[in-house]
N, C-alpha and C positions, 0 to 999 in steps of 0.2 A: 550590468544590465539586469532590470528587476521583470516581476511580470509586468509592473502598471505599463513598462515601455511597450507592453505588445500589443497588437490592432490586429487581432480576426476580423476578417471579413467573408464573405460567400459571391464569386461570382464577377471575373472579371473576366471579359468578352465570354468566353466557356469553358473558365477554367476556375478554382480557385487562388483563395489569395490568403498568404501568410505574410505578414508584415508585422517591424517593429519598429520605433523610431528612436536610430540611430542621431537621428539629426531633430528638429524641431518637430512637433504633432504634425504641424503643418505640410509636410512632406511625405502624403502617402501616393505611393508610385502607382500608375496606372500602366503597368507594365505588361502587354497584350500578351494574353493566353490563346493559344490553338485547344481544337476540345481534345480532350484528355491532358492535359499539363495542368500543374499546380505551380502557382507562383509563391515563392519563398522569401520573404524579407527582402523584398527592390530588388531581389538583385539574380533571384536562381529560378529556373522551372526546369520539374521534372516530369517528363511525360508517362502514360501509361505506359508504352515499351523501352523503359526504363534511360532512355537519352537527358542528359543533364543539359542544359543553357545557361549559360552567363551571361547576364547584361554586364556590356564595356561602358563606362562614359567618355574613353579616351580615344582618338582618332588613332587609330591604323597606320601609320604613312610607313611601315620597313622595321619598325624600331623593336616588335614584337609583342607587344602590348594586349593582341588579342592570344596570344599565347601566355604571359607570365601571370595578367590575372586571372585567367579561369584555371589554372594550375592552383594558385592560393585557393579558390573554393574546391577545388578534387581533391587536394591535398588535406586541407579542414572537412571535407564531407565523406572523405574515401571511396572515393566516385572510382570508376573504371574510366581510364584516359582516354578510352577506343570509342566513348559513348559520350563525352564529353563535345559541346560545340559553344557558340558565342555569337551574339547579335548585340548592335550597336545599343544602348540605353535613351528613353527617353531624356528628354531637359527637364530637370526638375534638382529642388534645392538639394536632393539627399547625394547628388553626383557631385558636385560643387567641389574645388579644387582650389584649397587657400595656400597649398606649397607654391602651383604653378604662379597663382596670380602676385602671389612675393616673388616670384624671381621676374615678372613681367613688369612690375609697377613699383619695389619696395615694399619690406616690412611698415607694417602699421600707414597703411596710405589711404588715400580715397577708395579704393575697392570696397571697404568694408561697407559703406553705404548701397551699392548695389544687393537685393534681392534681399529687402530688410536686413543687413548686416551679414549679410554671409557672401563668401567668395564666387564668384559664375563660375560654371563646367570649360575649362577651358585642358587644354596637352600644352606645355611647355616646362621647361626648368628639368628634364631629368627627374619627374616628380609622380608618374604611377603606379609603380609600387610602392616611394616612400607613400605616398598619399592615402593608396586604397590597400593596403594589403591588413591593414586590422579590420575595420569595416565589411573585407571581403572576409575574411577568417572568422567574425562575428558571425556573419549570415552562413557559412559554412556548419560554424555549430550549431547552428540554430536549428538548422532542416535536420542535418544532422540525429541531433536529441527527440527532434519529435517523430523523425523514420521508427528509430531505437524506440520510442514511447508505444507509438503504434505497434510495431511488432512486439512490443513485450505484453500487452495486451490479449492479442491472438497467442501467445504462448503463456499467457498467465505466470510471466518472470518481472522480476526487478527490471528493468532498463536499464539500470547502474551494470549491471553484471555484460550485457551486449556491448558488441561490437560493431563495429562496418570496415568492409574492405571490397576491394574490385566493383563497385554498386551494390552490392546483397549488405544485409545487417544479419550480425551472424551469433547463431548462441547454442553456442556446443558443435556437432553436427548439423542442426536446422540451418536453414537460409532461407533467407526473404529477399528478392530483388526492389528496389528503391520504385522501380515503375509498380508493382502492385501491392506497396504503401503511402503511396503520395497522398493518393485522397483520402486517405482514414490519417494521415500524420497532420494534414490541415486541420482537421479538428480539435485536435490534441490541444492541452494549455502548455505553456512552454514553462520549465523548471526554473525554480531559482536558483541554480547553480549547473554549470554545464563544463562535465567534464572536458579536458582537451584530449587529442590521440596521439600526445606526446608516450615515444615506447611501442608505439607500432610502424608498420610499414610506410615509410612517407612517399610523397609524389615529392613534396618540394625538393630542393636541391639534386633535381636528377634533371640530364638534358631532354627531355620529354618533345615530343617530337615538336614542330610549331603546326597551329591548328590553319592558319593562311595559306602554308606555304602547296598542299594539293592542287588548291582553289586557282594558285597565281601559276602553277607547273602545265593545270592542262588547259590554263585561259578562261576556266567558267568563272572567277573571281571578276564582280563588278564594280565597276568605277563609271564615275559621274560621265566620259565620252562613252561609256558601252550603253548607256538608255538608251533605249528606242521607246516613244510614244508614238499612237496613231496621227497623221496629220502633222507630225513632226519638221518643222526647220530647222537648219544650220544656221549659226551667225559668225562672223569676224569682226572682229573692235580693233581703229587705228585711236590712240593716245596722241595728245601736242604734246610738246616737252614740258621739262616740272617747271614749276613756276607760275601757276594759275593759268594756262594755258586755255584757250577760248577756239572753240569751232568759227572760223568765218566763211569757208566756202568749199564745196565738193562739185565734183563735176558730176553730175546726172548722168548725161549722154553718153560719158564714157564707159559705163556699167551696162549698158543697154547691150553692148557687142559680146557681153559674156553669155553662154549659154547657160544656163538652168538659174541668172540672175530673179529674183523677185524683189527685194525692198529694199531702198537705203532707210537709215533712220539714223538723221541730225539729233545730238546734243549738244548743248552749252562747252561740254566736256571730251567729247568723242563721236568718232563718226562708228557707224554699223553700218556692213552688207549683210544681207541674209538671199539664199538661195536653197536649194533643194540638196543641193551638200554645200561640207565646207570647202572642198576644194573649189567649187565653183565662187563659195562667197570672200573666198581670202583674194582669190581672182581679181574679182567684183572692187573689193576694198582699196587693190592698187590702182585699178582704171580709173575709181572715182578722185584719188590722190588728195587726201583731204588739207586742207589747208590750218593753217592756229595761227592765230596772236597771244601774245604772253607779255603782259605787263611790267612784270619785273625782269631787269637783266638777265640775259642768256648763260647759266650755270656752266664755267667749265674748270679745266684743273688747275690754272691757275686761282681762280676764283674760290674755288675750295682749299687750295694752299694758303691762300691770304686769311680767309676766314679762319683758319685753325690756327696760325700765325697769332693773328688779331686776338682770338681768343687767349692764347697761354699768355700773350704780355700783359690782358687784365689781370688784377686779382683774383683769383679765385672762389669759391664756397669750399669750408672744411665741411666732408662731411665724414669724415672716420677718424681718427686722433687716439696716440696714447702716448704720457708721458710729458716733458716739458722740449719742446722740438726746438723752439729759438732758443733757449736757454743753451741749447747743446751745439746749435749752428752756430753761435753766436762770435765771431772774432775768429771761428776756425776753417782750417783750411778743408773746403769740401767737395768732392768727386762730383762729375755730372755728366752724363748723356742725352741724347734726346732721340728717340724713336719715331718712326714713321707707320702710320699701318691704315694701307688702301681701300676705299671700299669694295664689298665686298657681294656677290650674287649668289643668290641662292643655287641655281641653276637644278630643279630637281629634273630627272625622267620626264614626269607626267606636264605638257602644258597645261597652265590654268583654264580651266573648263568648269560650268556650270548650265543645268539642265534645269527648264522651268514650263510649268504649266500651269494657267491663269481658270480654276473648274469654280462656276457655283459659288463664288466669294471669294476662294481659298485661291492660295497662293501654294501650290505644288512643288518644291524646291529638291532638287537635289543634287549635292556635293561635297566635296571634302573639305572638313573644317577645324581647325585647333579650337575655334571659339563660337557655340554655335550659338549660345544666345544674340552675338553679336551678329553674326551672321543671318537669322534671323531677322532684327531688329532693322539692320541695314536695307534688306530685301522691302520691308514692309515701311520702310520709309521712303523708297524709290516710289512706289505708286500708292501712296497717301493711304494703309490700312494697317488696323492692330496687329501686333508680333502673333495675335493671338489666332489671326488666319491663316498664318503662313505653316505649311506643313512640310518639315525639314527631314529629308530622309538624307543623314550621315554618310557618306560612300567613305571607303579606304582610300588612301593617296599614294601616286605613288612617287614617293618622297614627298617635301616639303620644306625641311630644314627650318620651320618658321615662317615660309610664305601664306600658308594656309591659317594664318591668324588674321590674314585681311579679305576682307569681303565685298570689295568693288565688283569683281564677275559675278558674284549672285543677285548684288542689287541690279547691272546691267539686264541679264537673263529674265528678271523679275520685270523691267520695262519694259522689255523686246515682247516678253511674253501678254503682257498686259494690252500693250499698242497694237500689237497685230493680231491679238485674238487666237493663236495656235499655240503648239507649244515648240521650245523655243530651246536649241544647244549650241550656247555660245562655249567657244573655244580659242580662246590666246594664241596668234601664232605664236613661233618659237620664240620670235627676233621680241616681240610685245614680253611673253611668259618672263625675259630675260631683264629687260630695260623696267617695268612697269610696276612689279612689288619694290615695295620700299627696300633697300637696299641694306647691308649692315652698315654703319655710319664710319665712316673715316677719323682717327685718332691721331694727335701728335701730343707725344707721351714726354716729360722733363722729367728725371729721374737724379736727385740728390741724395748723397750719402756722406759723412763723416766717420773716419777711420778711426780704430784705436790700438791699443798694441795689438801684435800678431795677427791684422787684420781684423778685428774684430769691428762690428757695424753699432757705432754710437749713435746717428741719428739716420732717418730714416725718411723721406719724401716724394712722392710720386704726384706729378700734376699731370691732371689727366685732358688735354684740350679737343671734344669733340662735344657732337648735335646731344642734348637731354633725350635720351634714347625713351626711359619710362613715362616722361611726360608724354611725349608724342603717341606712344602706343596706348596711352590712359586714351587720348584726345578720341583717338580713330575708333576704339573698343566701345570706348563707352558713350551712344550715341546723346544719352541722357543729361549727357556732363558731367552726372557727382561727382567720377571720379576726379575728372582733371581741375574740377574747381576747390578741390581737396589737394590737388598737389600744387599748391600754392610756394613750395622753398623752393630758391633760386636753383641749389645745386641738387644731382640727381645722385640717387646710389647706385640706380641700374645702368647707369654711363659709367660708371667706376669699378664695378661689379668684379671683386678678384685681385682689384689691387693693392689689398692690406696684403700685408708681408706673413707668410706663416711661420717666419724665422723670429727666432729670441732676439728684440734690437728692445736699447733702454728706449728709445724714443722715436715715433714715427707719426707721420700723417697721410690722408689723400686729401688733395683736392680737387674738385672739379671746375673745371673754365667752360663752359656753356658758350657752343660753337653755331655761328647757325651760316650752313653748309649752303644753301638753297635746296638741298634735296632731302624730300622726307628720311627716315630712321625707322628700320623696320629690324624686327628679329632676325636674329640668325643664328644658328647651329654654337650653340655655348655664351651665346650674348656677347657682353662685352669680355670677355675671359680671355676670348683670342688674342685681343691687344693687349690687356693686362697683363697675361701671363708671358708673354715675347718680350714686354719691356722689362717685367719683375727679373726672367732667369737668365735672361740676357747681360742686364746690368749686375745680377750676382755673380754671373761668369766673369765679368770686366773687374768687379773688385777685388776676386779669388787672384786675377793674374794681379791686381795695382799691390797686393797683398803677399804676392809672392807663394800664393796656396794653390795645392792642387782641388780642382774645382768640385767635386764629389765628398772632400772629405770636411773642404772648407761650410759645405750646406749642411753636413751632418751635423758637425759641430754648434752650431745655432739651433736645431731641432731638438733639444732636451724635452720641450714642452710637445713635440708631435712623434710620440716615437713610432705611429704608423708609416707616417711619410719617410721617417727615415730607414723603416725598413724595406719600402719600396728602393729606395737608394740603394741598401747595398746590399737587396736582389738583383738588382739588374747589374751593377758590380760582378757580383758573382757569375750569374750563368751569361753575359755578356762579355767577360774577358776584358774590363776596365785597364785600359791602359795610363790612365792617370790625367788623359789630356794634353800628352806634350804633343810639341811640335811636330808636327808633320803626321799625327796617328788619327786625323779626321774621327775622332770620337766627339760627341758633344753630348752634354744629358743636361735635362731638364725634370722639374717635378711640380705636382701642382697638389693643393687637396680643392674639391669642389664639390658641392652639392652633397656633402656626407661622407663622400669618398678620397681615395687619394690614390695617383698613381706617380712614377717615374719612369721614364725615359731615354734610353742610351739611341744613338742615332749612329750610324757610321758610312760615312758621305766621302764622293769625292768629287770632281768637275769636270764636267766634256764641254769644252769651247767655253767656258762661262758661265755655265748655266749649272747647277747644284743637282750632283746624282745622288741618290739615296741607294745606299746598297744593302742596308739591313736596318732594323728595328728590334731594340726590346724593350718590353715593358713589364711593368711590377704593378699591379693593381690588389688596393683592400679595399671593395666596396660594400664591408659588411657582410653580413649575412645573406647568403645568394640562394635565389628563389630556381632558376635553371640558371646554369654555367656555360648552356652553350648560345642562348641567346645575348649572356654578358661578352664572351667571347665575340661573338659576331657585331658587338656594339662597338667595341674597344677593336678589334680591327676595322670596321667599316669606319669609324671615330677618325684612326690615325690615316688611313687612305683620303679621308675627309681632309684633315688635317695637312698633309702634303700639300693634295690640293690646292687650299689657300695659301698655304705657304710658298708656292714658287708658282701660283698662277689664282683662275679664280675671280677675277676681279678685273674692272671697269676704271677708262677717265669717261669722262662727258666733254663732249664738243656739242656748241649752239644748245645746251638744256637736253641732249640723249646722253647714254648711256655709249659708248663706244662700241661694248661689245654683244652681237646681234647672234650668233650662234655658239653651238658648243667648241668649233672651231675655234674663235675666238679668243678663247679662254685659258688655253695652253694647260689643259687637263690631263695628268698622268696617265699613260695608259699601259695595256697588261705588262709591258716590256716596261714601264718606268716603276711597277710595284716591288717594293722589295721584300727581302727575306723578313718575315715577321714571327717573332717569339713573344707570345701573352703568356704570362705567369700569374695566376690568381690566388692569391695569397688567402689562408682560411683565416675567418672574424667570427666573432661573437658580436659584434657590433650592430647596430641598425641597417637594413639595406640600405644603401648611398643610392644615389643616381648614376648610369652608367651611359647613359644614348649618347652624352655631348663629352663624357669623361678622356676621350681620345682627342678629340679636336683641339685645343690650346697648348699641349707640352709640344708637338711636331714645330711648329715655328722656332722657337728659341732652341730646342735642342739641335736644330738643322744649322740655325746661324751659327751658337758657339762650335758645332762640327766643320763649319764653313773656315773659324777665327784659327780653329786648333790645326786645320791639313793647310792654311794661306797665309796665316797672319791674316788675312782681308775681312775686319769686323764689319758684316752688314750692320746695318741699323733701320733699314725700309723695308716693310712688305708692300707688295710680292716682293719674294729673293728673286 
């Protein structure tokens, strides 16, 4: 960073403005000041009474995000943590997120045409601190240097020779608080060259407390159902089943008998009651019992079994390769399996909810989004106006797992709001919240391999038969089309996402079979990794035993080139009490590397009536260099409880185009008595920070089934167990 990159300016709402461009000229942040705050390069304001602010551009949903990045700027600024707080970021190119939108769409895809070639703001992939923690450590130094410059002024010192620690910038005995040098440090030019505070006191890697978690303890923490606006309504939205489903008929009359009823509103797509609450309007929305037509066949498991069927016996698209694979199959005798794995619900806490007010032009929006330009965009194409009227105020979610990457309740909210002239809090019942986001896509996985001596894995194949997951979420995203008319090749990588092998084989491929399920394909919590990774460690378990190897030492062996992963291996070995796998000792492990990171997995299970008990957990995680340990902690346990989860429940058939399962009930979700004993071991790195949010959720599956294969003999091969 030189000077030319820096942009003083004077005077944003009443505050000043330090800025530099990180990102293109064209991205100078209009990031609102209160009087007395100084705004700092997009991303920081410091007030007169010394309180620091981070702008986030990442959604909130649990995962910690408003905690680990304003640590990286207290950390780079040597900010006092007690004084430190965080407000969501405007939309604008300088927030932009090209790790997320790679693991959403693929490397080098249509995305790059959105927002003249740069990536949207969007949360997904495990990717806020790899994404933002330079950018944030940039703007950290930056405020930084010019506190330091300003106070060396008033003391007539070098600046080089200062310091800052707890808020104050400090030189000798003297101190100066950060609140009564803000606005003499906005003046200042910024250096060409900026020291770092590597050798003093750091914040990073300390579990620093989280900055949400007050906010969410004594209920003042706001989300998109706690708005209240004046003249404010309730709405309920009933959905036809998938399939292009079409409104034909509601009964009127029957809504009449609810008290505090006020408006139905018909569309093409869904019916709406609105009332004076929601409970009155979900009331409302069963009396009027709305009716659909749907064009195409009625979606159900059979019909999804066929399709996925249909799919692997085509050919497939290669889209990963290394080596020569027919050469090595060719005339030889080769192992196979084939894997099953369900679809799958998000099922967060929070139903989907969005709150809307139609003022003066402007389209008043607020709610929880992974993608907000889309979200945006969707809203402002519900009732015919530019993205550029709609004013999106971000809320926290709680949870998400990926459903908050789709924005059908804000553009709903935005009609309700529009039609009826008030403003307008639509909320998803539960049974809708559950049935209604696109779902994770169903996979049926063919797994080939060729043996060689001592077991060793010569060739190597994984066909992967399910819905083009990154095409669809391009489609829904991007209302514009570029993207998805840039993802023009048959097969997807984000449908396959996890299934190249991390093991040393001479020859290996993926390929993907392009499945069309009838049901949309939506995100979920590690993408497609959950099936990848069940079919990859599941069928390395099956060769270790065709192999005659014990299954721990047989995956080490192949790991010459990952010697991270393989030291997760045999940590969890060690403080797990590795009994080698035999028979009858219901141990199973699994490992994965993902997103930067890597962990392993010991699992030790047994069975009550049939059904897979989990009685302990350990795990080995290196995800790099860690920013706080006890937010990674809480990732990588909440991860693997995720993890279970899907793995022995979790998940939906469809009868007549629904969704089967209408509550949480439904879902056979573990609960406190089904958690087990859980040991994380976080192994130190020098490495890049990994991504941690989804890094638990794909090794619980396989490591459960071969724990299942090792206390039964009985090898699952379908999720749910």
């Amino acid at each position: 960073m030189d000077r030319r990159t820096l942009l003083i300016g004077g005077g944003a709402a009443a505050g000043l403005v330090v800025a530099y461009a990180l990102w293109p000229r064209m991205h100078v942040v209009g990031l609102p000041a209160a009087e007395g705050e100084t705004v700092f390069a997009g991303w920081i304001k410091i007030g007169a009474d010394g309180h620091v602010t981070v702008a986030v551009p990442q959604c909130e949903h649990g995962q910690g995000v408003y905690t680990a990045l304003p640590q990286i700027v207290a950390d780079e600024l040597g900010a006092d943590w007690r004084t430190v707080g965080v407000e969501a970021a405007p939309e604008n190119g300088l927030y932009a997120n090209p790790l997320a939108a790679e693991a959403l769409f693929g490397p080098d895809t249509g995305w790059r045409h959105l927002l003249d070639g740069e990536a949207p703001m969007l949360t997904a992939g495990s990717s806020s601190v790899r994404q933002f923690e330079a950018p944030l450590r940039r703007a950290g130094a930056v405020a930084r240097a010019l506190l330091m410059k300003a106070a060396a002024r008033r003391w007539d010192a070098d600046w080089r020779t200062l310091r800052t620690e707890a808020g104050f910038v400090v030189h000798g005995k003297e101190r100066l608080r950060f609140g009564e040098l803000a606005a003499e440090a906005a003046r200042e030019s910024l250096p060409g060259d900026i020291p770092s505070r590597d050798g003093q006191a750091r914040l990073a890697g300390t579990p620093a407390p989280r900055l949400d978690a007050p906010a969410k303890v004594d209920g003042s923490a706001n989300f998109a159902g706690d708005v209240r606006l004046p003249g404010m309504v309730f709405a309920a939205v009933r959905h036809g089943p998938v399939g292009g489903s079409r409104l034909v008929r509601v009964d009127r009359k029957g809504a009449e008998r609810v008290p505090g009823m006020l408006h139905i509103v018909e569309h093409e797509r869904w019916a709406a009651a609105v009332a004076n609450t929601w409970w009155a309007a979900n009331r409302a929305l069963e009396a009027i019992d709305p009716r659909f037509e749907t064009p195409m066949p009625l979606v159900d498991d059979a019909a999804i079994d066929r399709a996925l069927a249909e799919a692997l016996a085509r050919p497939g698209e290669r889209v990963a390769r290394e080596g020569d694979l027919a050469a090595v199959f060719s005339n030889a005798h080769v192992v196979s399996a084939e894997y099953h794995v369900g679809t799958g619900l998000h099922a967060a806490i929070e139903p989907v909810t969005a709150t809307a007010s139609y003022e003066d032009g402007k389209l008043i929006l607020y709610a929880a989004t992974q993608a907000p330009q889309a979200t945006r965009a969707a809203a402002a194409r519900a009732i015919g106006i530019s993205p550029e009227r709609v004013v999106l105020h971000p809320m926290m979610a709680g949870g998400s797992f990926g459903a908050n990457l789709e924005s059908e309740a804000a553009a709903q909210a935005a009609l309700l709001t529009r039609r009826l002239g008030k403003p307008v809090q639509l909320t998803w019942s539960r049974a809708e919240s559950l049935m209604r986001p696109p779902p994770r896509p169903p996979a049926r996985l063919r797994m080939l391999a060729r043996l060689g001596a001592e077991g060793s894995i010569l060739g190597w194949q994984a066909a992967v038969a399910t819905p083009s997951l990154g095409h669809e979420l391009a489609e829904r995203l991007d209302g514009a089309g570029s993207v998805a008319r840039a993802l023009h090749e048959p097969g997807d990588t984000v449908a396959v996402d996890g299934a190249s092998p991390a093991y040393r084989i001479g020859a290996w491929a993926v390929d993907h079979h392009p499945a069309e399920t009838g049901v949309p394909a939506g995100w979920w919590r590690s993408g497609a990794h959950f099936a990848t990774c069940f079919a990859t460690e599941s069928f390395i378990d099956e060769l270790a035993d065709a192999a005659g190897t014990e299954p721990l030492s047989y995956r080490i062996s192949m790991l010459g080139a990952e010697p991270r992963l393989a030291r997760c291996l045999t940590t969890i070995a060690s403080l797990g009490g590795w009994q080698g796998g035999v028979p009858g000792s219901g141990q199973g492990v699994a490992c994965h590397r993902f997103r930067g990171s890597r962990i392993a997995l010991m699992v030790e299970a047994g069975m009550d009536g049939g059904r897979p008990r989990v009685d302990r957990m350990v795990a080995a995680v290196d995800c790099g260099r860690v920013i706080n340990p006890e937010l990674v902690l809480q990732a990588i346990e909440g991860g693997l409880i995720f993890g279970l989860a899907a793995a022995t429940g979790a998940s939906t058939g469809y009868t007549e185009g629904r969704a089967d399962a209408r509550s949480f009930r439904d879902l056979d979700l573990p609960r406190l008595a089904d958690t087990p004993d859980i040991t994380v071991e976080l192994i130190e790195s020098d490495a890049e920070p990994g991504g941690v949010s989804e890094l638990g959720v794909p090794v619980v599956a396989p490591a459960l089934a071969n724990a299942i294969a090792s206390l039964s003999g009985n090898r699952r091969r379908r999720l749910p167990l």
